[in-house]
N, C-alpha and C positions, 0 to 999 in steps of 0.2 A: 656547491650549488651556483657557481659563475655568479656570486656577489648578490643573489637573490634573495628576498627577505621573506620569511610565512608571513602570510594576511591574516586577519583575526581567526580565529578557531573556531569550526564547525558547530555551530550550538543546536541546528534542527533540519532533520532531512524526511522525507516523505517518499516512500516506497510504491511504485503504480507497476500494479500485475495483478494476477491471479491469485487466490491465497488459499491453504488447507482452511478449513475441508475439503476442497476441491480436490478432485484426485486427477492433475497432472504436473509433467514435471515444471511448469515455471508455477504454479501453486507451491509445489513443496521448496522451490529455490529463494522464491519469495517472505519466506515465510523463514528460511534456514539463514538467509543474510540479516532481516530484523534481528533475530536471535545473537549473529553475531556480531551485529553493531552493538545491541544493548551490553553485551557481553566485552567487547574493545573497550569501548566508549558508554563507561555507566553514567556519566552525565549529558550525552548526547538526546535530546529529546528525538524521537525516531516515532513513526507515524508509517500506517499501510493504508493506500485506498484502494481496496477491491476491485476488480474488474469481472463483474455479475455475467450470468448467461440468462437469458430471460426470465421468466415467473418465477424458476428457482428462487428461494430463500435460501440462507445460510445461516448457520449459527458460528459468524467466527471468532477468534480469540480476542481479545482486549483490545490489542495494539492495531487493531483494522476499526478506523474508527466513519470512515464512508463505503458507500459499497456505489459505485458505476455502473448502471446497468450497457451493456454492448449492444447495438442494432441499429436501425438506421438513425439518418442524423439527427440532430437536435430540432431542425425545424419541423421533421416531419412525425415526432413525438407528441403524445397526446400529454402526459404529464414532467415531472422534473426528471433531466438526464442523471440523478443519482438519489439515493436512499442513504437514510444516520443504519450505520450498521445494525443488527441486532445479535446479541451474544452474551 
């Protein structure tokens, strides 16, 4: 590694996409890399924030612990640009 050293080691990373139950593929991809970090890395603390499509509600799994809603920007939103997940 040309004399290079590791920095401290990954302790928490936070996933932003789509996530099952949604049904497409960055949903299912997002959702299948969580799975394979926890699965690498069982001490890695690993987090998803959802990326919402309007009024939709979702019921997602544990590890989506915000949900985003997408539309227009923040100033021109009547309420907060995200939701504590429900699941």
């Amino acid at each position: 590694m040309n004399g290079a050293t590791a920095g401290p080691e990954l302790q928490r990373i936070a996933l932003l996409g789509t996530c099952v139950p949604r049904r497409c593929g960055i949903a299912t991809f997002t959702d299948d890399l969580h799975h394979a970090l926890a699965n690498a890395r069982p001490k890695l603390s690993a987090m998803t924030i959802a990326m919402t499509d309007g009024e939709n509600v979702y019921a997602y799994p544990p590890h989506v612990s915000i949900g985003v809603q997408t539309g227009p920007p923040i100033g021109a939103q009547k309420g907060p640009p995200f939701t504590m997940a429900q699941g």
